[in-house]
C-alpha positions in Angstrom: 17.9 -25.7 39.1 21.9 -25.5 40.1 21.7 -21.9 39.0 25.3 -21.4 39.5 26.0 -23.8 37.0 23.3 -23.3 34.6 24.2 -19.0 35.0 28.0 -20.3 34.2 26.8 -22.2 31.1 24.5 -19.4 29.5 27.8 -16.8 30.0 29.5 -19.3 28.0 26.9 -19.0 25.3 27.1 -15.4 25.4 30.9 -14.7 25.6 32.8 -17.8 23.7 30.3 -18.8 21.5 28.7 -15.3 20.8 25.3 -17.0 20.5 22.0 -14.2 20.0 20.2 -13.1 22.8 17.3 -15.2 21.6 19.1 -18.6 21.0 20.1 -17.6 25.0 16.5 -17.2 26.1 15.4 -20.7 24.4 17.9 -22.5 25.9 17.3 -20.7 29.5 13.3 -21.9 28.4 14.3 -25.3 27.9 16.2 -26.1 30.9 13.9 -24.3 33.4 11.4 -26.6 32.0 13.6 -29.5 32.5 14.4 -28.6 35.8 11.0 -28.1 37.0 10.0 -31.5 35.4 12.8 -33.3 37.6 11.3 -30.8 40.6 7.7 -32.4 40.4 9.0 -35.6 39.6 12.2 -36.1 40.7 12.5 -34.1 43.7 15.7 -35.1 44.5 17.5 -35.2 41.5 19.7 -31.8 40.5 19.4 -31.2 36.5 23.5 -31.7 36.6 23.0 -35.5 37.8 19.7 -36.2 35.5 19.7 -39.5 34.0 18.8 -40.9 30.9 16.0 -42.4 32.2 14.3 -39.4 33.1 15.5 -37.4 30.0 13.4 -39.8 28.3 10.9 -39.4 31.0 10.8 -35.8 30.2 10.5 -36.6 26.3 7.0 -38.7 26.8 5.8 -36.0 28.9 6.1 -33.5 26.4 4.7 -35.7 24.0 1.3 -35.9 26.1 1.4 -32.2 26.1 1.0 -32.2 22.4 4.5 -30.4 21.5 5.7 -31.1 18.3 8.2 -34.0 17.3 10.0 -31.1 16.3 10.1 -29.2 19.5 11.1 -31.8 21.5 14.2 -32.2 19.4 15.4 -28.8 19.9 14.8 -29.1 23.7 16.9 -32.2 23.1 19.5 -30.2 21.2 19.7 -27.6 24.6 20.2 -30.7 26.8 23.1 -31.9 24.7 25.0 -28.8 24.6 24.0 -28.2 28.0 25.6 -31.6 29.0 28.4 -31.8 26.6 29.6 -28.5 28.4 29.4 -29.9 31.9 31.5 -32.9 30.9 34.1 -30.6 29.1 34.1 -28.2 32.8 34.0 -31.9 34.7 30.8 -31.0 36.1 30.0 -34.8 34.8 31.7 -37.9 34.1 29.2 -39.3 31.4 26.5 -37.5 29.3 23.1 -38.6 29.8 22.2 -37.6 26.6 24.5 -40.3 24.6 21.7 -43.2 24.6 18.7 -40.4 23.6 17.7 -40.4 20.1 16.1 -37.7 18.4 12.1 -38.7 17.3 11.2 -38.6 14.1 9.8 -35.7 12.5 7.4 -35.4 9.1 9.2 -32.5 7.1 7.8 -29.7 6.1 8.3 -27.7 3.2 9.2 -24.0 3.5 6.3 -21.9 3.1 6.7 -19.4 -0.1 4.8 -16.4 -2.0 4.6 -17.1 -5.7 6.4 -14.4 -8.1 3.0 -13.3 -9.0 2.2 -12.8 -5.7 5.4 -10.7 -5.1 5.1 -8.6 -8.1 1.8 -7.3 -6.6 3.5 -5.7 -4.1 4.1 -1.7 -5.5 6.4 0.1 -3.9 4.5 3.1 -0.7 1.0 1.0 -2.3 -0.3 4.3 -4.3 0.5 6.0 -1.1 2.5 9.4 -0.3 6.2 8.3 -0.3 6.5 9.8 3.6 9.5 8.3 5.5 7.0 5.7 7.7 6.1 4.1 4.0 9.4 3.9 2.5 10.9 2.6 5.5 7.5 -0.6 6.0 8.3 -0.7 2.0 11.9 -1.2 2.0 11.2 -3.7 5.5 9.8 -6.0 2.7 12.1 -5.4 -0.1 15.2 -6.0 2.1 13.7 -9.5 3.5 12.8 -10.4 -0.2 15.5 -9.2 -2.0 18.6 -10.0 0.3 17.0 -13.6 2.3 18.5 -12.4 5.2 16.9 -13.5 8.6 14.9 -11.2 11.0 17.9 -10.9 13.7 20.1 -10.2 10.8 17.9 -7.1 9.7 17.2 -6.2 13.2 21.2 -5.9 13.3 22.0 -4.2 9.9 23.8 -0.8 10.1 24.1 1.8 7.7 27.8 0.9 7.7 26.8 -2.4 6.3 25.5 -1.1 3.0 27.8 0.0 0.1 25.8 1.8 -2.1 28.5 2.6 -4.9 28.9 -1.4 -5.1 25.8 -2.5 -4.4 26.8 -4.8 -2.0 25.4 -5.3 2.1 27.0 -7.0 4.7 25.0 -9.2 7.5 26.3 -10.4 10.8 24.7 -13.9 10.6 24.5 -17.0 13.5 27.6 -16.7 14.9 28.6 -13.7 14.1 30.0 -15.5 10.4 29.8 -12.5 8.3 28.1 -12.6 4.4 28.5 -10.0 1.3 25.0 -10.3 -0.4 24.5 -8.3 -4.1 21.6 -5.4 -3.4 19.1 -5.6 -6.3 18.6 -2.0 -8.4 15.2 -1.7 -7.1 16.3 -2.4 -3.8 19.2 -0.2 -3.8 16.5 2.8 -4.9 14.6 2.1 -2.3 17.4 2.5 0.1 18.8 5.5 -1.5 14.7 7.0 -1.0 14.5 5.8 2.5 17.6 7.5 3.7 17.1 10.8 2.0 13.6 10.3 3.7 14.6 9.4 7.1 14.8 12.5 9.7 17.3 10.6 12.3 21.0 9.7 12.5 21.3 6.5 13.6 23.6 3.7 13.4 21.1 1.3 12.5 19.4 1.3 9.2 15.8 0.3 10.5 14.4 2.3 13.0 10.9 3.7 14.5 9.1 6.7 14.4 11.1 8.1 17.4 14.6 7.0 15.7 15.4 4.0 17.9 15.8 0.6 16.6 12.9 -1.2 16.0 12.6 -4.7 17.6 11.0 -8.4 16.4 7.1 -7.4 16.8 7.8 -4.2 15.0 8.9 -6.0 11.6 6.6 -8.9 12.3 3.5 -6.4 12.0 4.6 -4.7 9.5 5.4 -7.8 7.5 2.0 -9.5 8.3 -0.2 -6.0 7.1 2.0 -6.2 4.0 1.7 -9.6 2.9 -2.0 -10.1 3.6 -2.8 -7.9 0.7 -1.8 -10.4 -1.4 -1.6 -13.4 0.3 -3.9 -15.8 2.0 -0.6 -17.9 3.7 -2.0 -18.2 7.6 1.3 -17.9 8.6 2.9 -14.6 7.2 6.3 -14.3 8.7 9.8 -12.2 7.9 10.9 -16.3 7.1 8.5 -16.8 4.8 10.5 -14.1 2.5 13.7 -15.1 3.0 11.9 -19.0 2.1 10.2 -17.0 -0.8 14.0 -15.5 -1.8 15.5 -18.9 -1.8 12.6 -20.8 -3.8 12.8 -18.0 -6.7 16.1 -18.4 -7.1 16.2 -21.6 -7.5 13.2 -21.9 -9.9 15.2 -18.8 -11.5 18.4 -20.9 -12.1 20.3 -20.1 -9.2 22.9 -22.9 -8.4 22.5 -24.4 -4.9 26.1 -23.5 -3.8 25.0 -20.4 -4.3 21.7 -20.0 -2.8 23.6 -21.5 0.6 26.5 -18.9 1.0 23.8 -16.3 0.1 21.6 -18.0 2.9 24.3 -17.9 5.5 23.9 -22.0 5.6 26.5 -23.9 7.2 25.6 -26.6 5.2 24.0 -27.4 2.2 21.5 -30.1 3.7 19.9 -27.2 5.1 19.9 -25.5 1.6 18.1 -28.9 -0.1 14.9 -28.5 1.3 14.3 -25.8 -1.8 15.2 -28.1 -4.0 11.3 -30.2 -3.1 9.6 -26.6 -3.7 11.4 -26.2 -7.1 10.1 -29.6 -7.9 6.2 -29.1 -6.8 6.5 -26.2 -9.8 7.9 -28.7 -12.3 5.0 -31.3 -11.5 2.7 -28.4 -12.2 4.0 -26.5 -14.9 3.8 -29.9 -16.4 0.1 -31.1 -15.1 -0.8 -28.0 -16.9 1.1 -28.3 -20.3 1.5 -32.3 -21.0 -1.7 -33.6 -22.9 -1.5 -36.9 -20.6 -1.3 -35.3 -17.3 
């Protein structure tokens, strides 16, 4: 791999465009894998003079490895940004990437918890209200209640929250800041957890030991939590902030809305709620209209 180049272009991600550490390490995934496709197969061929030949080469290849449609077209994205920075720098004269299309995909609705489900959920369970429950309690409320995503969470400060408004602030993709409203049983949960929590820290989340907690740490805690009520086999932080969209739209909510509370940059992105909010008409009326 021209690792001076490809080292140039991830500091570019980093600096200019301010991109997450973990948007960084899926791009540096998908062009090592690139690259050591071109090794094995194209010996001779640098990833900064791969053609569109092999690109598509590469696409087949992944295919008989069983990866997703889906996949593939975000490894497609990488190589497209990838390129369409070389030819900016002049690195290239053309972009190898112009003549690939992306493959089709079958979408998939966002997975949700019902608000039956959710209401199950009691704040410490029954349990002593000791600073370890409040905190896995509130992990859950502020996931639900707010839709923000895991990095966001991982990255909210105490600073962020104004209590007397009931407002929080979250540095989304980008670093494109949102004001989201904090529900009243959220906001009493925070107001518990930090008159619980024995540490000063700048972050709101943090471990047993007062350091900031990291993606595993909420994705276990999230998975124990939602299992007691839920037989999804995929229990995720993002199947709360799809559960916080859905309910507000089958709530009302107008989509305009649900987006800037999202942090979308568009509102295709925001639609796909729309087909959950329409499986619960279809039922509500296979289960009330005398000829369904």
């Amino acid at each position: 791999m021209d690792s001076h180049v490809v080292n140039f272009f991830l500091e570019h991600l980093s600096v200019e465009r301010r991109c997450s550490q973990h948007t960084i390490v899926s791009y540096t995934t998908d062009l090592k894998q690139f690259s050591d496709f071109l090794a094995e197969n194209h010996a001779a061929t640098p990833i900064t003079q791969a053609s569109s030949k092999q690109i598509r080469e590469w696409m087949v290849h992944l295919s008989d490895q069983s990866i997703e449609n889906r996949s593939i077209n975000r490894k497609l994205a990488s190589l497209r940004t990838f390129f369409k920075f070389l030819l900016q720098r002049g690195y290239v004269q053309q972009n190898p990437l112009l003549p690939i299309r992306t493959v089709k995909t079958s979408k998939k609705l966002p997975l949700f918890l019902r608000e039956t489900e959710m209401a199950e959920i009691a704040p410490s369970d029954g349990e002593e209200p000791t600073f370890e429950n409040l905190r896995d309690d509130l992990i859950i409320y502020l996931l639900y209640g707010t839709g923000m995503r895991l990095a966001e969470l991982l990255r909210l400060e105490r600073a962020n929250i104004n209590l007397s408004q009931g407002t929080l602030r979250v540095l989304g993709k980008r670093n494109k800041e949102r004001v989201i409203p904090i529900p009243l049983l959220l906001l009493k949960q925070i107001q518990s957890y930090l008159s619980a929590c024995p540490f000063t820290s700048t972050y709101l989340i943090v471990d047993n030991k007062g350091k900031p907690v990291y993606p595993m740490f909420i994705q276990r805690i999230v998975k124990k939590q939602l299992s007691k009520i839920s037989t999804l086999e995929k229990l995720s932080p993002h199947v709360l902030r799809h559960t916080y969209a859905t309910h507000l739209l089958n709530n009302g909510a107008d989509l305009n809305a649900i987006k800037e509370l999202l942090g979308h940059a568009n509102l295709a992105a925001t639609q796909v709620y729309t087909h959950n909010s329409m499986e619960k008409i279809k039922e509500t009326y296979a289960q009330a209209h005398p000829k369904a």
